[in-house]
N, C-alpha and C positions, 0 to 999 in steps of 0.2 A: 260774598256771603258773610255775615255777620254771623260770629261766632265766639264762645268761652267754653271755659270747664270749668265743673264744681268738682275740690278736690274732698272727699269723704277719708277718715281713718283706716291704713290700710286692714285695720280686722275687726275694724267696728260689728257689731251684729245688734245695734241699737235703733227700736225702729222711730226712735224721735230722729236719732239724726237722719236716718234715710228717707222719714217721711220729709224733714228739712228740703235735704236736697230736691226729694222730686220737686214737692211743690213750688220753690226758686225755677226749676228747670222748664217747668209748666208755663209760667207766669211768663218768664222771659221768651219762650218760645213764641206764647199768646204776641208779645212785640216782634216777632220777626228777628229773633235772636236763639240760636241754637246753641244749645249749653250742654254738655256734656259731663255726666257725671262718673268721676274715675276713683279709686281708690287710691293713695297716697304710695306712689314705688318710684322707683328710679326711672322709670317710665316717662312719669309726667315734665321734667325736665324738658323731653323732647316733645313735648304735645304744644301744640300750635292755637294760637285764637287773640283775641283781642282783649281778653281779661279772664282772672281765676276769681271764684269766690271759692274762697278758704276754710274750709271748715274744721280741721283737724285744730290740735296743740302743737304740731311738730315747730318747737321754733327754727331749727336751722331748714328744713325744708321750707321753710315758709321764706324765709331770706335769701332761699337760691331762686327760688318762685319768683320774688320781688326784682330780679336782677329781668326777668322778660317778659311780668305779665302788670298790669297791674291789678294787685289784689285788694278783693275784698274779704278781710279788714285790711290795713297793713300789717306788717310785718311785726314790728314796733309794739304797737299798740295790742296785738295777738300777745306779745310776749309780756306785757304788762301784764294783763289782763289776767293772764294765769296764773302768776306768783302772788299771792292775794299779800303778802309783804310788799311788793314792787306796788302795789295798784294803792298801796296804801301812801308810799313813799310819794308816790304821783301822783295824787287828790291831797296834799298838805293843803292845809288853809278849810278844805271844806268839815262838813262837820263828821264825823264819827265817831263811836266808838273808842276809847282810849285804849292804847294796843301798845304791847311791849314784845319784840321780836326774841326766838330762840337766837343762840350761839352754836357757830358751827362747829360738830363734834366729830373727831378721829379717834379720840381715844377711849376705849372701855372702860376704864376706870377713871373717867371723865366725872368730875362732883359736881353735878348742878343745882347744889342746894341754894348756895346765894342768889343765882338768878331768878329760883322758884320763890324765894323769902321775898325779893323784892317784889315780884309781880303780885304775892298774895298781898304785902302791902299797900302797893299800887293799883290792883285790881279789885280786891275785896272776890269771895266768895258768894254765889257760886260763880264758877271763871269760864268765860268760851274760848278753847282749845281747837286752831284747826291747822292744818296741815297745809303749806304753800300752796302745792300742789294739788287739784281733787274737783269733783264736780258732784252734782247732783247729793248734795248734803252729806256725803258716804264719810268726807274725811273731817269733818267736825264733832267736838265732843264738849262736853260738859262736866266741869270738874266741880265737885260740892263743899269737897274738904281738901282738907292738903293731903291727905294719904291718897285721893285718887288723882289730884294736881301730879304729885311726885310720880305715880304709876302712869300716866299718860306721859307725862316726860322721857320715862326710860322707855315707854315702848317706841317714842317718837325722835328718841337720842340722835339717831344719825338721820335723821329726815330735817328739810328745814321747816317750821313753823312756828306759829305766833300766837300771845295769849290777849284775850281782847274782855276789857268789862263787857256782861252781862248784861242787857236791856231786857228787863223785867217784863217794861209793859209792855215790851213785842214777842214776849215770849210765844211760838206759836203761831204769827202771824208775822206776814212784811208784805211790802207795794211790790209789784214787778212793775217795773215801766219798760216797756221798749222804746228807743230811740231810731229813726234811720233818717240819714243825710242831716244830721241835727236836729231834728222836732220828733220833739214825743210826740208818738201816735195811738197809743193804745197803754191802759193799765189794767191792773187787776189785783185785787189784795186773796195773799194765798192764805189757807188759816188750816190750822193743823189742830188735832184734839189732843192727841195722844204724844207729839213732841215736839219739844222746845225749838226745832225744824221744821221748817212750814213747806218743805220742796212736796210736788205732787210724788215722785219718784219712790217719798219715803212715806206716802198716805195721806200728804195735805190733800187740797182742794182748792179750785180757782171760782172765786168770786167780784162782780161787777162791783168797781167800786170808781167814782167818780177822777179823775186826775184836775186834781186840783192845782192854783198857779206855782206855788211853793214846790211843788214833788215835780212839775213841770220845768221851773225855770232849775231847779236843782241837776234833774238826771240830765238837761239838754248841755247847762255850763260843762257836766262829766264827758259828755261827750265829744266836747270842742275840746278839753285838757288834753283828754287823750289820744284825740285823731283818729274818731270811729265813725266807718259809716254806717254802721248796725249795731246795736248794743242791747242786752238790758239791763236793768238798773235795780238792785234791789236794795229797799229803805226801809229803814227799821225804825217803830214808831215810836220817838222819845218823849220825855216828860216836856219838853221844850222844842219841838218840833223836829221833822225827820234826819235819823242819822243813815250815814251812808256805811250797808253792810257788802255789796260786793258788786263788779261789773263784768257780766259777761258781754264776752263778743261774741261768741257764738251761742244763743239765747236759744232756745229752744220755743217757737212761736205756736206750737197747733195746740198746746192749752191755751192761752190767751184767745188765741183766733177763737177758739170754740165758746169762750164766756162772753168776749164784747163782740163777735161778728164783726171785728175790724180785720180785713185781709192782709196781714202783713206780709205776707209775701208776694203779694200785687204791689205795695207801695215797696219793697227793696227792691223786685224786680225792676221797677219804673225811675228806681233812682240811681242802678248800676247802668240802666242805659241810658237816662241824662248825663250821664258821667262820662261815660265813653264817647257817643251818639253826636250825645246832643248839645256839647262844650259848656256844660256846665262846669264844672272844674278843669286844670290841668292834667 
């Protein structure tokens, strides 16, 4: 019997990601592969099969995961992926955004006026503030002045994050790509009215927009860097052509699916079981 598990957040109540998992669980069943979708407990250690697709953040669970199943994503690349400092540290060379990292803070009465003088020098105002850690736009902010630079700082003192120049002209809008097994399959430009955040979550919107070779051969090189077999890719539209704003591995697909009628969870399903099945990789 050919079989996996899809591990889901042990207290997720999110229904992108459970719509996620069904529809993986559907697709791969349509191949004669039974996938089982579990919640994230000490449980699944002992769960049995042939492969996990991983859907949570837990990086250490995902690493004991890694020790008996092979996951989808890895382990690795899971933990990049999150830390948007770490994913930035791990795309050097490509283009983005110019970004200057927090310092980590223990102390209350900890002064981070130098590091905020440098970044407003280096950044210029208005500045994007976001949080390592965070999903669906919630933990990103936008500072105008240095009084609200300085106030976001202190709220964010013991948190790690990073302060990133401002791209005007994407204010509002950016490319999603998805990637799986290394080829872009599917894009869509999100576009927002009301904020400088284009995630659907926070009232964007997903619009048909062509993937061109540049936003192609770009998100596809991210996804060899990083060792992903799923991803999406999102690019921020510069004066000089696309910069790279962030990469999820666990992407959230049934907006896209619903703008381009591209099935993405038919082609990941198809490429978790070339993988296992069908020897296409190790």
């Amino acid at each position: 019997m050919k079989n996996g598990i899809i591990v889901v957040n042990a207290y997720t109540e999110s229904e992108h990601e459970l719509n996620q998992s069904k529809r993986l669980s559907m697709e791969l069943e349509a191949r004669g592969v039974k996938a089982e979708i579990v919640r994230n407990s000490p449980a699944v250690f002992d769960a049995a099969g042939d492969f996990c697709v991983y859907l949570d953040k837990d990086k250490y669970a995902a690493a004991r995961l890694e020790r008996k199943f092979r996951l989808f994503n890895r382990a690795k690349a899971i933990e990049i992926c999150d830390d948007k400092m770490l994913t930035c540290l791990a795309l050097d060379g490509f283009p983005m955004p110019e970004t200057v990292s927090s310092l980590l803070c223990y102390n209350p009465n900890g002064d981070q006026s130098a590091l905020l003088r440098y970044a407003e020098e280096k950044l210029k105002f208005p500045m994007v503030v976001k949080e390592c850690f965070g999903s669906l736009g919630k933990q990103v902010y936008l500072a105008q002045n240095r009084e609200e630079l300085f106030e976001l700082a202190e709220k964010l003192k013991y948190k790690p994050h990073l302060y990133q120049r401002f791209v005007s002209e994407s204010a509002g809008k950016d490319l999603r790509v998805i990637v799986v097994g290394g080829k872009a399959i599917a894009c869509m430009r999100r576009v927002s009215e009301n904020d400088f955040r284009s995630n659907a979550e926070l009232g964007g919107r997903g619009e048909v927009y062509p993937l061109d070779e540049r936003a192609r051969a770009l998100s596809e090189a991210i996804a060899r860097r990083l060792d992903l077999d799923f991803c999406g890719v999102d690019l921020l539209f510069g004066k000089e052509g696309y910069l790279v704003c962030e990469v999820n591995s666990n992407a959230f697909f049934g907006t896209i699916e619903r703008v381009t009628g591209v099935s993405v969870a038919s082609q990941y399903a198809q490429h978790i079981v070339g993988c296992i099945y069908g020897g296409l990789f190790p």
